[in-house]
C-alpha positions as CSV (number, residue, x, y, z in Angstrom):
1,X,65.2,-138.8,116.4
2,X,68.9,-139.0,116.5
3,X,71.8,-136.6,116.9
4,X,73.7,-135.1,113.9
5,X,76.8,-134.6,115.5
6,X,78.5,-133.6,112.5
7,X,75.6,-131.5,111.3
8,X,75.2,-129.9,115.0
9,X,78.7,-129.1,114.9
10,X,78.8,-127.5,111.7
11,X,75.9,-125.4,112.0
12,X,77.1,-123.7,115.6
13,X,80.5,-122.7,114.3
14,X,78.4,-121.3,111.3
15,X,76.1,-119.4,113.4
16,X,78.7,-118.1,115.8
17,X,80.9,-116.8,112.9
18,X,77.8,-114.8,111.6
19,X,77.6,-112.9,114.7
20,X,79.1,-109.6,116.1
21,X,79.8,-109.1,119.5
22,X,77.5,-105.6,118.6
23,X,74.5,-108.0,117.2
24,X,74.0,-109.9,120.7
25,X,75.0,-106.7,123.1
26,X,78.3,-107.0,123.5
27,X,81.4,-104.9,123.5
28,X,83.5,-105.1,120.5
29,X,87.1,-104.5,122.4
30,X,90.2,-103.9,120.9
31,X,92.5,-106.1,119.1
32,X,89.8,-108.1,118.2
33,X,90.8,-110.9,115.7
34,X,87.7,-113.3,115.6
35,X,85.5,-113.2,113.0
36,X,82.2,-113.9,114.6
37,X,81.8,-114.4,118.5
38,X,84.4,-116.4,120.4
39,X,83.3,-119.6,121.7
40,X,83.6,-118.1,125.5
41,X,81.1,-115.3,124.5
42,X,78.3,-117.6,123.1
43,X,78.7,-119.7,126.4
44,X,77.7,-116.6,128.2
45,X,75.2,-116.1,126.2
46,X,73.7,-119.6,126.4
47,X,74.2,-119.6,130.4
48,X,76.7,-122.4,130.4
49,X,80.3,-123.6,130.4
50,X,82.8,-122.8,127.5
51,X,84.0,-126.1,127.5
52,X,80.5,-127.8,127.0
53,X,79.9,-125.2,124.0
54,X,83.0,-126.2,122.7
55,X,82.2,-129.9,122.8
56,X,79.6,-129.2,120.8
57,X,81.4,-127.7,118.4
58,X,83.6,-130.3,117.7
59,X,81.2,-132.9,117.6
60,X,81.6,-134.3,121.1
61,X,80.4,-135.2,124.6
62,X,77.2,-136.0,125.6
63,X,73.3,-135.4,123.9
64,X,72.1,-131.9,125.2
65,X,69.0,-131.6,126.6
66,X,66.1,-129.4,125.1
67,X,66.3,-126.9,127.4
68,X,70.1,-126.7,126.8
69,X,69.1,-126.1,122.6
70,X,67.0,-123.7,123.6
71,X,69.3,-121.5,125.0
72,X,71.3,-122.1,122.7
73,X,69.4,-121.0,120.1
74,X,68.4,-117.9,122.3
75,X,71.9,-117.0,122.8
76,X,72.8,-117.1,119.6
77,X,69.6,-115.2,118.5
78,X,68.0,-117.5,116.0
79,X,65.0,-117.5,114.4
80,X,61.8,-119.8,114.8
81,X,63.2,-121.5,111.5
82,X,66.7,-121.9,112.4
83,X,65.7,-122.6,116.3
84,X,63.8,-125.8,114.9
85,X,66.7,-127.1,112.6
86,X,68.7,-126.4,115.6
87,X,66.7,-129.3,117.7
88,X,66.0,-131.6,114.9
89,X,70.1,-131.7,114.4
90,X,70.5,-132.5,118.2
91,X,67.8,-134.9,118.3
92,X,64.5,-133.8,119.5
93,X,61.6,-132.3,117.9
94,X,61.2,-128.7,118.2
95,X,58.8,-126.9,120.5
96,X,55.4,-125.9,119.1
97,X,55.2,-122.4,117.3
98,X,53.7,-119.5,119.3
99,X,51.2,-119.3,122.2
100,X,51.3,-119.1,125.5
101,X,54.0,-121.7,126.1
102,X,56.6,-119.9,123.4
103,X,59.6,-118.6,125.4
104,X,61.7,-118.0,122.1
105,X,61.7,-114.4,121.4
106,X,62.3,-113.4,117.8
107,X,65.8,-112.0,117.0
108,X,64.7,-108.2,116.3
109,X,62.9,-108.1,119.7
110,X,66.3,-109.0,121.3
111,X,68.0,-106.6,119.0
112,X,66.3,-103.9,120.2
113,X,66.1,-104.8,123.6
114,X,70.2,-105.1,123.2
115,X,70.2,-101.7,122.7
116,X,68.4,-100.3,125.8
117,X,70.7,-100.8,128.1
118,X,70.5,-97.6,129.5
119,X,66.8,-97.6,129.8
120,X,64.6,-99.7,131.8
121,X,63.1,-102.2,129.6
122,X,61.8,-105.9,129.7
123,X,60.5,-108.8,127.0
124,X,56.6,-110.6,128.9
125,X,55.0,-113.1,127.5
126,X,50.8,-112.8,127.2
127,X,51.0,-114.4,130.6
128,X,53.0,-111.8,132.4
129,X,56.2,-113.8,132.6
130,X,59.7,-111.7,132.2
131,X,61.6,-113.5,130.1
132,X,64.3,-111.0,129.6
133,X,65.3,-107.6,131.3
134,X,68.1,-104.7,130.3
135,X,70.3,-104.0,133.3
136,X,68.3,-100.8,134.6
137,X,65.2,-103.1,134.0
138,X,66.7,-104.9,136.8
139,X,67.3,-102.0,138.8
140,X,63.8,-100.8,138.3
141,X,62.1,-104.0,139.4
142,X,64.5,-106.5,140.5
143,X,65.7,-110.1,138.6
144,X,62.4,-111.1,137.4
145,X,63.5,-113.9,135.6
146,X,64.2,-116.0,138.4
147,X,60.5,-116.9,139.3
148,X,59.7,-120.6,138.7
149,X,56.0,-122.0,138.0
150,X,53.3,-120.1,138.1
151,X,54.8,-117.3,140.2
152,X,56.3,-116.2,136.9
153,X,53.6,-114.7,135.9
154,X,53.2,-111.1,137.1
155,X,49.4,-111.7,137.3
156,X,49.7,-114.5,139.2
157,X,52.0,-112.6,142.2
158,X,50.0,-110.2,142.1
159,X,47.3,-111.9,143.8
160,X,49.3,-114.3,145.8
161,X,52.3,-112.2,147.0
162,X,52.0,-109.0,148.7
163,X,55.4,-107.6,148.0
164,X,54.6,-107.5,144.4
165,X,51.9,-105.1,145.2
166,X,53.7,-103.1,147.5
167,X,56.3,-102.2,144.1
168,X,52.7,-100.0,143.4
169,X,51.3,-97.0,144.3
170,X,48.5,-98.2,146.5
171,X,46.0,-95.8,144.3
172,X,46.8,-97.7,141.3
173,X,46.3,-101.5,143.4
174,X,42.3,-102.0,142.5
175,X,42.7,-101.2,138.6
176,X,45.9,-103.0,138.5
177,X,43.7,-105.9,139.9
178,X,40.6,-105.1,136.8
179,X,43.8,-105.1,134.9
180,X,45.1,-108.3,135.6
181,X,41.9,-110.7,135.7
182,X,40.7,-109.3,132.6
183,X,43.7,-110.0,130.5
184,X,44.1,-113.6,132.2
185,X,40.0,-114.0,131.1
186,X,40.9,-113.2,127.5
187,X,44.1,-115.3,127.4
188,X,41.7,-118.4,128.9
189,X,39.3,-117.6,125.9
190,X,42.0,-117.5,123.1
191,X,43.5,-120.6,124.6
192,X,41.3,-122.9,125.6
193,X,40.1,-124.8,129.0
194,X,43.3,-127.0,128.9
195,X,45.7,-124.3,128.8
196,X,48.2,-122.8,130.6
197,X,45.7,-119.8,131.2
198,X,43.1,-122.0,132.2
199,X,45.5,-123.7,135.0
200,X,46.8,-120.1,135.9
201,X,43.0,-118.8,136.7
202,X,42.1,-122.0,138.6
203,X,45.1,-121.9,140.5
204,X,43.7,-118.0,141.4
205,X,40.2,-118.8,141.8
206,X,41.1,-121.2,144.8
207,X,44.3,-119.5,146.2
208,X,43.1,-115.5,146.1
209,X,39.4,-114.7,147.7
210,X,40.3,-110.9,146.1
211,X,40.7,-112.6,142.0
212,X,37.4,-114.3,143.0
213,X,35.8,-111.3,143.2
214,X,37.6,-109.5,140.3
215,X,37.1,-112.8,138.2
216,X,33.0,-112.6,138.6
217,X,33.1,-109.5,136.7
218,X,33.6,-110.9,133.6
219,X,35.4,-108.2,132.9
220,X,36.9,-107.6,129.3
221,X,39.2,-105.2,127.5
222,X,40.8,-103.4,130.6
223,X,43.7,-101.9,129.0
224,X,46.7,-100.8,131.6
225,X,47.3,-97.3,131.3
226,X,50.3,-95.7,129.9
227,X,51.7,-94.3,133.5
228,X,53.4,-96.3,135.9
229,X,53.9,-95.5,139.4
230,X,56.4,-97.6,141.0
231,X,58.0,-97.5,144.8
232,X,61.6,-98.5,144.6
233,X,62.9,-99.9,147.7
234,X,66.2,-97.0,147.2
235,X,65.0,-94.2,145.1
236,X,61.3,-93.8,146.0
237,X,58.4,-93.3,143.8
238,X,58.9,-93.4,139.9
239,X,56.6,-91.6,137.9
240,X,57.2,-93.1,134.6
241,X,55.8,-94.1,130.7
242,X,55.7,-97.5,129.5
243,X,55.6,-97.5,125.6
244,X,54.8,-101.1,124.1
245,X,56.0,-103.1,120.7
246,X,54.6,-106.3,120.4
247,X,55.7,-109.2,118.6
248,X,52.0,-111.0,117.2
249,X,53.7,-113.9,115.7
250,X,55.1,-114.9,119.2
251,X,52.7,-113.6,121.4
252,X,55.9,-111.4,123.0
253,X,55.6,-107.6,124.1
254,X,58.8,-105.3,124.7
255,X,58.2,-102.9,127.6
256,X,60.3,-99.5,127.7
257,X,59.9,-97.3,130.4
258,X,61.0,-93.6,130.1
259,X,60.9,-90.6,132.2
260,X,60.4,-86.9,131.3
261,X,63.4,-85.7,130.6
262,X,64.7,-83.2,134.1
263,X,62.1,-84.6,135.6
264,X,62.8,-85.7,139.5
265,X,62.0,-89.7,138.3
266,X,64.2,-88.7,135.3
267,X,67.2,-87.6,137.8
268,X,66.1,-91.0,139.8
269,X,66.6,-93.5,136.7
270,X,69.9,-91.7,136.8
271,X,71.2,-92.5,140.0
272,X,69.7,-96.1,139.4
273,X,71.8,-96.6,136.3
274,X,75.0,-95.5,139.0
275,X,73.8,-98.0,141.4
276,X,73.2,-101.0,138.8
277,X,76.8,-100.3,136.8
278,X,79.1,-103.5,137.0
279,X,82.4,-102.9,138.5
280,X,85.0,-102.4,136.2
């Protein structure tokens, strides 16, 4: 396939003037005079330059990668639909709908999840891989974003890195584990032998003697429970709820975590929202 310049062009300026600073998670400001998002704005959005955005825009520089479309189409909260005109205009076929491999989260997921801010709060795929976090979410539990391979999945860390664990209360460690190999077995099943699942458990079954064990089970439907206890390296033990919205078309779940109001973890989250404010 080839480029649309002109057609690329045309639809980011489109999409951009759509937007509101209030539709992506931004602050309005004062003396605002743009009529969508400014072109600096969607370049933070996208995680890259203003000036390479603004190429874009006017129809120049260089053919950008996939993984540059998909951020672009992530920053500028797109749906499937407009995500895959958005590739075919800049040359390459879009990524396949769904599944395990979809990292596109639908645009009222990321609405929401704009909006919680103040509340711990994070987007997983099926496989246990953050793919977005509020600012208190990374308070709570650190950039998890940042993982590459298959340490981005929380399932897979689990097993293999012991710092993961120690975020746990150790009474929680052997369910967590029942937890953990039984949703990877039912992702395997849904997915298929050649799938990323598949690779994830063999991976498991010859790097972790303890998910050999867990795995032999054959356990299915171990649901995680509602509670989370979680150590924070500054505030201590967290005795929080995790409430769960799940996206079936793309295979996404938001996490929200919440305290009891004037409880001690409640007066916790606080301080951690002190801690985690940017510097004005």
């Amino acid at each position: 396939m080839e480029i649309d310049r002109t057609g690329l062009a045309e639809f980011l300026r489109h999409r951009r003037a759509a937007l509101q600073p209030e539709d992506v998670g931004l602050p309005r400001g004062q003396r605002r005079r743009t009529g969508g998002l400014r072109r600096e704005e969607v370049a933070v959005l996208c995680h890259m330059s203003t000036d390479y955005y603004a190429r874009l825009e006017r129809a120049r520089g260089p053919q950008p990668s996939g993984q540059m479309i998909a951020s672009i189409a992530q920053g500028l909260h797109l749906n499937i639909q407009e995500r895959d005109h958005l590739f075919r205009l800049s040359g390459h076929e879009p990524p396949a709908h769904g599944g395990e491999s979809e990292q596109h989260i639908a645009p009222g997921l990321l609405r929401i999840l704009d909006r919680l801010d103040d509340t711990p709060a994070e987007i997983v795929s099926e496989l246990g891989e953050t793919l977005r976090q509020t600012t208190l979410g990374v308070a709570l539990s650190g950039d998890l974003t940042g993982y590459r391979g298959p340490a981005r999945s929380l399932g897979y860390r689990w097993f293999t890195d012991p710092a993961t664990r120690g975020r746990y209360a150790a009474d929680d460690h052997e369910y967590l584990s029942r937890v953990y190999a039984s949703k990877l077995r039912e992702v395997v099943a849904r997915r298929g032998p050649r799938s990323r699942a598949a690779h994830l458990a063999e991976l498991l079954l010859n790097e972790s003697e303890e998910f050999r064990a867990f795995w032999d089970r054959h356990e299915v439907g171990v649901l995680p429970t509602s509670g989370k206890r979680i150590i924070h390296p500054e505030v201590g033990l967290l005795d929080l709820e995790c409430q769960t919205l799940l996206d079936p078309e793309q295979s996404h779940v938001l996490l929200v975590y919440t305290a009891v109001p004037g409880s001690e973890t409640h007066e916790k989250l606080q301080l951690l929202s002190v801690i985690s404010a940017p510097l004005r």
